[in-house]
C-alpha positions in Angstrom: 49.5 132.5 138.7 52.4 130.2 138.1 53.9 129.9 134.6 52.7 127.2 133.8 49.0 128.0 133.6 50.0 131.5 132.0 51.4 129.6 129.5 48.4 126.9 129.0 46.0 130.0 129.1 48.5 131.6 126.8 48.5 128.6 124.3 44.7 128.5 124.9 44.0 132.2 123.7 46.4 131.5 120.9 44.4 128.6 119.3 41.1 130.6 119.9 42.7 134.1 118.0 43.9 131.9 115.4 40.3 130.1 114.9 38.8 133.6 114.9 41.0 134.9 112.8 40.6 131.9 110.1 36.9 132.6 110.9 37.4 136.4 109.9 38.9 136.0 106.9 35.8 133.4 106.0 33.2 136.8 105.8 32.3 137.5 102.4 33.2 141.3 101.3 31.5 143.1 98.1 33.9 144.6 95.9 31.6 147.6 96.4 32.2 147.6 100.1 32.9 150.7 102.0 36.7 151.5 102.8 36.5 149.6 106.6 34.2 146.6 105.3 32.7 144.1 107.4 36.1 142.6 108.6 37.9 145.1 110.3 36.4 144.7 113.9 36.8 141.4 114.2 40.2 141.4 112.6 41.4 144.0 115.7 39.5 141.4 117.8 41.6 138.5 116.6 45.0 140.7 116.7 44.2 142.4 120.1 43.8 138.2 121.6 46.8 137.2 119.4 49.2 139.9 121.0 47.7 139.4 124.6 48.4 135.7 124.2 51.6 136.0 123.1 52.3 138.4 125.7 51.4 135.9 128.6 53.3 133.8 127.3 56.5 135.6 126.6 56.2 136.8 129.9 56.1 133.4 131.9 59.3 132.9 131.0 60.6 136.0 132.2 62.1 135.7 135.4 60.0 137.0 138.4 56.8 138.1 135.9 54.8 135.7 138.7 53.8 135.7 141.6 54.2 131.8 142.2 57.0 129.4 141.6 56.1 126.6 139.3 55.4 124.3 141.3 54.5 122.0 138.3 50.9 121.4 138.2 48.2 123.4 137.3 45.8 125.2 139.8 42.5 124.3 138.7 40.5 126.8 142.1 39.7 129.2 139.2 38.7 127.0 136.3 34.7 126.6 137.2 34.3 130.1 137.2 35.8 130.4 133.7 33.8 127.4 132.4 30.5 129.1 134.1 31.6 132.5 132.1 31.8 130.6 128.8 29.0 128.7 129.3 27.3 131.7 129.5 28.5 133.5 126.5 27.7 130.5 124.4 24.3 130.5 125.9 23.9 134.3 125.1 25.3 133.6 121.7 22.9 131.0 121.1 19.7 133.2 122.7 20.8 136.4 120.7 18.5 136.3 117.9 15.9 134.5 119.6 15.1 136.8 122.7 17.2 140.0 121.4 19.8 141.7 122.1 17.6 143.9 124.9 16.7 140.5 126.5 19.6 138.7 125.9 22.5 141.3 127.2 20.2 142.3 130.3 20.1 138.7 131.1 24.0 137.7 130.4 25.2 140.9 132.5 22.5 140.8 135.6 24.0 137.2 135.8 27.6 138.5 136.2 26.5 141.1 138.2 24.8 138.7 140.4 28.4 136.7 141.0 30.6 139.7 141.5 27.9 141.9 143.3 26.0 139.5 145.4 23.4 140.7 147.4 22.7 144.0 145.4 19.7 142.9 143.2 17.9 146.3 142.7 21.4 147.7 142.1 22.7 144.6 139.6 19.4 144.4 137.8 19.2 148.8 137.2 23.1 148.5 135.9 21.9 145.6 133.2 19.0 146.8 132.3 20.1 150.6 131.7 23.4 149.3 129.6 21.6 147.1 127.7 19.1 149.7 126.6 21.4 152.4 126.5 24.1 150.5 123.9 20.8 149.2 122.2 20.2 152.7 121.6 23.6 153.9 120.9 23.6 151.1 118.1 20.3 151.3 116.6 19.7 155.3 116.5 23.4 156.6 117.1 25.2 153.9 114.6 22.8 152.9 112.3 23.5 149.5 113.0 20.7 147.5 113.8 21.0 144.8 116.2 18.1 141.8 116.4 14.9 142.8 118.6 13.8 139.2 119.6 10.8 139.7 122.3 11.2 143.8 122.9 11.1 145.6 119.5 12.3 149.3 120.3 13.8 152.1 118.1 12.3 150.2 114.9 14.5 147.5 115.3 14.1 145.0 113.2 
């Protein structure tokens, strides 16, 4: 990429850490609350996209950090595939509680695995459903964390 998308995307990734960051701070914590509390994942999730973005950016200005001259436009080839990806996460956000998180992940990553694995349907749909049951599990009975069952109650989810 040429700098000057690594630096949009960088400026891009910025604004969204800094959102989610606001948006961490917003979770209510009980003064009772264990030692990690309910903000600590999404706090490393914020700080992990902060650093990265600052990182592309820092790094378009270094000298031969690109493959690409700047030729002073952006290259947009790329761009549907992103909006498709974030339509879908929205779309899986907005499913999650509604078909479960079973239904819902199976669906979202047999999708993906439909774009970047064409072809390979028994293969792609095995891979999503197996992950999908398999972190279900590893979060329900393993963690203790229960995650919404929607349409497939299994472990006693609730």
């Amino acid at each position: 990429m040429n700098p000057r998308v690594n630096r949009v995307v960088g400026a891009l990734g910025l604004a969204i850490g800094l959102f989610y960051l606001f948006m961490t701070f917003q979770i209510r914590t009980h003064i009772a609350a264990d030692a990690i509390g309910p903000r600590l994942f999404p706090f490393l999730i914020a700080a992990a996209m902060l650093v990265t973005s600052l990182w592309t950016i820092v790094a378009s200005y270094v000298p031969g950090t690109t493959e690409h001259e700047d030729r002073g436009r952006l290259d947009w080839t790329g761009w549907p595939l992103v909006a498709a990806t974030g339509a879908a996460a929205l779309l899986y956000a907005a499913l999650f509680e509604t078909l479960g998180f079973l239904v819902d992940t199976a669906a979202l990553l047999f999708g993906m695995l439909a774009y970047a694995n064409p072809g390979q349907w028994r293969v792609n749909a095995a891979v999503a459903v197996l992950f999908s049951v398999a972190a279900a599990y590893g979060f329900n009975e393993l963690l203790g964390i229960p995650l919404p069952a929607g349409i497939v109650p299994l472990w006693g989810v609730r």
